[in-house]
N, C-alpha and C positions, 0 to 999 in steps of 0.2 A: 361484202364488198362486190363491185360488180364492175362493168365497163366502163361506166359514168365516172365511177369513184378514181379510175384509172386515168381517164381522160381529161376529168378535172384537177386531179394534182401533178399532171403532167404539163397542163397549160398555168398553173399559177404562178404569178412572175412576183407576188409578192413574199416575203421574209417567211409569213407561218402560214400553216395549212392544218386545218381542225377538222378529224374525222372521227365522232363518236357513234358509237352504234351497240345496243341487245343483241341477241341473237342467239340461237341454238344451233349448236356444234358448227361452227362457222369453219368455211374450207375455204382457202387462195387459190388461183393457177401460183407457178412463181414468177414473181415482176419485182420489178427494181423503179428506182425514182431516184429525181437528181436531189431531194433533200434526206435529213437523216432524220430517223425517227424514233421517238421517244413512244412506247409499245408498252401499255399498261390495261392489265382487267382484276378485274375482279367476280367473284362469283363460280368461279374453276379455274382450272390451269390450262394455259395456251402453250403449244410445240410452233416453236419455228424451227423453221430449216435454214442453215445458212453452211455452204460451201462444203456440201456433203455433211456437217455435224446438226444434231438434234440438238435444240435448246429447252430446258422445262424452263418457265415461266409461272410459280407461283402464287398466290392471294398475300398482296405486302411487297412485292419484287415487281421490275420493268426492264427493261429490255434496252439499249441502244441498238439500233442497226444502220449505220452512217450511208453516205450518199451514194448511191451507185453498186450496189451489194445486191445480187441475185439473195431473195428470199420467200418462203410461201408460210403461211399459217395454217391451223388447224386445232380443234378444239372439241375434246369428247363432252363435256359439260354442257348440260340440259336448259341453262340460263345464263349465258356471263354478259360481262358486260366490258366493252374493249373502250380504250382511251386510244387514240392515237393525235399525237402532236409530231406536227412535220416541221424541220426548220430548217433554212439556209442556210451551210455552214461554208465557213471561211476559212483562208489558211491560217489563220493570227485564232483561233479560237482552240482552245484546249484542246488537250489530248485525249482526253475524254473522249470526244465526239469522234475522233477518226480510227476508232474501235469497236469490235461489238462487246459487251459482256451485261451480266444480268446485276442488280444491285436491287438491294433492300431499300422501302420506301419508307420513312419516318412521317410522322405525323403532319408534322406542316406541308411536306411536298405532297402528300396525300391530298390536302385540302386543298391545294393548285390546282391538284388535276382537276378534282372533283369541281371547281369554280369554273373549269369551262365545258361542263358537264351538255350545256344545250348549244356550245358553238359549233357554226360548220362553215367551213369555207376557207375563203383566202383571207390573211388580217396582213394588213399593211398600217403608216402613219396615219393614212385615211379614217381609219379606224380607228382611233387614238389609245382611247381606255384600253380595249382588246390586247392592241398591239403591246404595247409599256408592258400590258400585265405578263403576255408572254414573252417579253423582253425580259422580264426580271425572271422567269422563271429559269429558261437559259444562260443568264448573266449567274445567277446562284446555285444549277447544277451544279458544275464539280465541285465548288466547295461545298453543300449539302451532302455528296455522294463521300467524299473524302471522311465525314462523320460516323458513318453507319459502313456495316460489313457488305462486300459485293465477294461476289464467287460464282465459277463458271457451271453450272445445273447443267451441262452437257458432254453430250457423249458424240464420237462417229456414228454418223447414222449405215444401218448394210445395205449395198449397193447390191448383192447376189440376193435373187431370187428366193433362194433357199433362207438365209438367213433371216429376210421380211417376212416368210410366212412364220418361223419359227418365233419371232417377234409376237407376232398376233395370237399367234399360240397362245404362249407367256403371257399375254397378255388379258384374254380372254378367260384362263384360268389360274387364277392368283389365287385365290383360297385354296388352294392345293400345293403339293409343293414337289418340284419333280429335279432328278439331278441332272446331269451331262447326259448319263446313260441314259434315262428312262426316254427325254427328250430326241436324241438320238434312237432310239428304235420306233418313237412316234415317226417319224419321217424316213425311214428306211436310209441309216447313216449309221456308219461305228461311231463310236464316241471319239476318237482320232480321229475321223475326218470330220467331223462338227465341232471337235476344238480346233483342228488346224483351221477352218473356215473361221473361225472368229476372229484369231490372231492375223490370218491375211488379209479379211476385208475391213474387217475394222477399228484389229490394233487390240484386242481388248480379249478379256476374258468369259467365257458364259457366265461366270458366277457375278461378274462385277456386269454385265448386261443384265443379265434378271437381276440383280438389285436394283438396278436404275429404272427397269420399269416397276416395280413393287414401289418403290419410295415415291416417284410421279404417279402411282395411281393413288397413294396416300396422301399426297399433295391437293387432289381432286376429290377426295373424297368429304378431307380437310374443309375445304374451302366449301362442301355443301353444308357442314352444319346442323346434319343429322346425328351422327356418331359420336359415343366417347373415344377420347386415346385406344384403348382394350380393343373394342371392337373395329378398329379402322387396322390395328396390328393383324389381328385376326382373317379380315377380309384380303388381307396382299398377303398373307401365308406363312404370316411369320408365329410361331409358337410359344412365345412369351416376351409380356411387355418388355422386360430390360434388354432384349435382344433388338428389338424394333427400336427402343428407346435411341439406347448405343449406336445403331448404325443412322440412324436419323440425325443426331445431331454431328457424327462426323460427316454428314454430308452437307446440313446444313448452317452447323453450328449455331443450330438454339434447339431445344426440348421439345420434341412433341407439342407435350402441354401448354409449354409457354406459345409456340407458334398459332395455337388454336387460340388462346388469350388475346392475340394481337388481331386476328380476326374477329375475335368478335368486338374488338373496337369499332369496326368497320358502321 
């Protein structure tokens, strides 16, 4: 995305706005826009940021982020590939729309997106086919989304210095596995003041923060399609499958295995 991509859907006066695009590990400033947007990839897993919380976005999930909402993107994956559908929302239009939250993408709404795979631009009545077709897609969200499971893949994101670097940390070394303390003496901090700093900046626990990056970098690794189950557990640092399993599916509420099945429908 660049200044154009900016400029141009900030001058569009019509109903949709179609931006699709490739790319390797793609970064935002953070910007806003007066439509809401329907945020889908595939091929890795996308973070937004929206109102100080981190959102994962994984391969089979999409994003709402409705009109006028500070947010920025960004993307450690080597190849993905982003959807983005922008649309005018109204006050008579769902609930849905005047929300953010992440939701599971089922098969038919997959092949919507993918049918405007080579659109760009503004589509109004002008446009007839275009338009209709993204008219029905909007018109059948929430009852589509109201079928299939949505849940929030997000956490506070840390505002303290300290706690970003301690992030990338964690992040950088996941096949390893480190507690409060050990983390804490990496950065010249007792283990009390690096739990107090968690629970003040960002509400949360260290143990349920490193989970949440372990499980999004599984998410990512998922979505490349190299890995079995075993070795993707292995790689975020976790020490046997039914542990990796177990907390996998209370976050995501489906198995591992079955989530890498629904990818490789893709």
């Amino acid at each position: 995305m660049n200044d154009n991509f900016f400029f141009s859907i900030e001058n569009c006066e019509s109903e949709f706005y179609i931006y699709n695009f490739t790319s390797s590990q793609p970064k935002t400033v953070e910007h806003q826009h007066d439509k809401g947007q329907l945020l889908y990839a595939e091929g890795g897993v996308l973070h937004v940021f929206i109102n100080q919380k981190h959102w994962y976005i994984p391969g089979r999930c999409f994003i709402w982020i409705p009109p006028n909402v500070p947010h920025y993107i960004l993307s450690h994956s080597s190849h993905i590939k982003i959807f983005g559908l922008y649309m005018t929302i109204f006050e008579t239009d769902d609930l849905l729309y005047k929300t953010e939250n992440v939701y599971m993408v089922d098969d038919l709404l997959r092949e919507m997106i993918w049918y405007t795979e080579k659109w760009m631009g503004c589509y109004g009545p002008e446009k007839a086919a275009e338009y209709y077709f993204l008219k029905a897609i909007k018109t059948n969200l929430p009852t589509m989304c109201k079928n299939v499971s949505s849940f929030p893949i997000q956490h506070p994101y840390p505002k303290d210095e300290r706690l970003i670097k301690v992030g990338q940390f964690l992040r950088n070394n996941l096949e390893k596995r480190y507690t409060l303390e050990e983390v804490a003496k990496e950065f010249g901090l007792s283990s009390r003041t690096l739990s107090r700093l968690f629970k003040e900046d960002i509400g949360m626990s260290f143990v349920k923060f490193y989970r949440a990056i372990r499980i999004s970098q599984a998410l990512e690794l998922m979505s490349e399609n190299k890995l079995n189950v075993y070795e993707v557990a292995v790689k975020v640092g976790f020490i046997s499958l039914s542990a990796f399993s177990n907390i996998f599916y209370r976050i995501m509420g489906i198995r591992p295995q079955e989530y890498i099945n629904k990818l490789k429908k893709n």
